[in-house]
N, C-alpha and C positions, 0 to 999 in steps of 0.2 A: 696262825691260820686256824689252829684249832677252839681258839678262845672266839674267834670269830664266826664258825663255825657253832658253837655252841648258843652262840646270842642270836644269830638267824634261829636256829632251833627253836630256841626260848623265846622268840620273838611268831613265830608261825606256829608254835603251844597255845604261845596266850589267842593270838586271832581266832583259833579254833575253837578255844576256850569262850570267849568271848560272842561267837557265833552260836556255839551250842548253849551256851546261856539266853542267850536273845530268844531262839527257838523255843527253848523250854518256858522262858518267862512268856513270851507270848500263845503257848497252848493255854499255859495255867489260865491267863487272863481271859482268853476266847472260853474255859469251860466256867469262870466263874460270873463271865457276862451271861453266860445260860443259863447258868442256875438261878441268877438274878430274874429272868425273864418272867413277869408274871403268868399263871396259867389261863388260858380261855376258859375263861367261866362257862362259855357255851357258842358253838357255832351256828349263830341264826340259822344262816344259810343254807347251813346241811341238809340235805330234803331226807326225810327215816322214812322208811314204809309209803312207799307210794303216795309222795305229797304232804306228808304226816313230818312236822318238823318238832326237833327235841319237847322244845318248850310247849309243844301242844300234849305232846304224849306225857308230861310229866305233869298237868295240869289232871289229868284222869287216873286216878291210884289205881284203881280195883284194876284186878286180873278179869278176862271175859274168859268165857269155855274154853279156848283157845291158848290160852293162858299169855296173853298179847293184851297190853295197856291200852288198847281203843277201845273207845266209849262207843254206842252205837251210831250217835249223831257223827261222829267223824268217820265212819267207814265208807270206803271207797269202791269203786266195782273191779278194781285190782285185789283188795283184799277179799270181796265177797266172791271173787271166782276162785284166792288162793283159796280157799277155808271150802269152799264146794267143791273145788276138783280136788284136795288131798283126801277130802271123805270119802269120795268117791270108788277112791283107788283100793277099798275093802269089796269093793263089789265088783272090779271087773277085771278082765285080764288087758291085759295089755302088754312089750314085749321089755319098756321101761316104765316104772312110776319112779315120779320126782318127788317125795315129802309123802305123808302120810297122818292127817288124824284120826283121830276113831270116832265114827259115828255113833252119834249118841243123841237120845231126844232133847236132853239138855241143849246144845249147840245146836242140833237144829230149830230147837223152840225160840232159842235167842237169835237167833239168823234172822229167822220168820217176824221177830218183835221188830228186830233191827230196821229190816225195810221201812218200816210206815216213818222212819226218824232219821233217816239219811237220803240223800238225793244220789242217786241211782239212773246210769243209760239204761242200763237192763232189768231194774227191779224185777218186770214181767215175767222173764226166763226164770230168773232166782225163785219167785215165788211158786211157779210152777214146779219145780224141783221140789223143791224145798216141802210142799206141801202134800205133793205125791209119795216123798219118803215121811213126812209125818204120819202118813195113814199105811204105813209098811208098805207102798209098792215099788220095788223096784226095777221090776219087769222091762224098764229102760234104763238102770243105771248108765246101762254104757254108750244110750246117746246122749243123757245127759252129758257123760262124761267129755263128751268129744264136742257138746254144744260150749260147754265150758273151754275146752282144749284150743277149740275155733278164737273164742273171744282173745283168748292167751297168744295169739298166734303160732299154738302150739308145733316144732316141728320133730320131736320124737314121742313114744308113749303113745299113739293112738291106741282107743281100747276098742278093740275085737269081739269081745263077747261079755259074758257074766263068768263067776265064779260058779261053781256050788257051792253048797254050806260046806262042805268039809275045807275045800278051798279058802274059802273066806277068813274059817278058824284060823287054819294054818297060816295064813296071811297074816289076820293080827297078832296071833303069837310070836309070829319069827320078825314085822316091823316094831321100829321105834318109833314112838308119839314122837311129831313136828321135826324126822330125818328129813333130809333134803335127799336120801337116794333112799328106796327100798326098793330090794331085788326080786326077781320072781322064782 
């Protein structure tokens, strides 16, 4: 009985054996079919930045003021309302801003070029903006801000008023260039 006993044993050893072999050969095999797997050289498909896809954005090297690889002929009124309502947000209060650049004549002077070389719903507004703070007025930053806001279908951050200058410092001291949250 007990020799028989011991060959059942040794008999449902090996099966088990035999099972967790099978398991193990078959992960090994599933991870080196993956490693096999060639990489995607590139997801056409992928839409980047508002309709902007890989291969168009890698066609344009240079950095613009923004420090974002579009060229002015491919800017879109998704990226010219991102790029005007982040400036913006140095100049008014509001209760949230979402991202934050720093206004500078540089980026608005390339803004301004930009229009005449991309096809634009709203060129109009943009340029009105746009041309108003080239000549230092800001005296409506903050309906610009909310013309902009509108386009976005903004639904938190409505801006309320202006800063002051001291506001404003403190503003751009204490955000980060191209954050997606700065606090008030």
């Amino acid at each position: 009985m007990e020799k028989k006993t011991l060959w059942i044993l040794a008999a449902m050893a090996a099966c088990l054996a035999l099972v967790f072999g099978f398991i193990v050969w078959r992960d090994i095999k599933g991870v080196v079919k993956e490693q096999e797997k060639p990489e995607p050289v590139m997801n056409i498909v992928a839409e980047v930045e508002e309709g902007l896809v890989e291969s168009e954005l890698e066609e344009y090297t240079e950095m613009n003021p923004f420090h974002d690889k579009i060229s002015p002929e491919r800017l879109n009124d998704a990226k010219v309302q991102e790029y005007i309502h982040k400036m913006s947000h140095q100049k008014v209060k509001a209760d949230v801003k979402i991202g934050f650049y720093q206004m500078t004549p540089e980026r608005i002077n390339w803004l301004l070029a930009s229009l005449d070389k991309a096809k634009l719903e709203h060129e109009e507004l943009y340029r009105e903006i746009l041309i108003r703070w080239k000549n230092g007025d800001f005296s409506i930053a903050d309906k610009d801000h909310n013309a902009i806001w509108d386009l976005e279908n903004g639904s938190i951050g409505r801006a309320t008023g202006l800063l002051t200058p001291e506001e404003e410092v403190a503003y751009i001291e204490t955000s980060e260039e191209g954050s997606t949250y700065t606090p008030q």
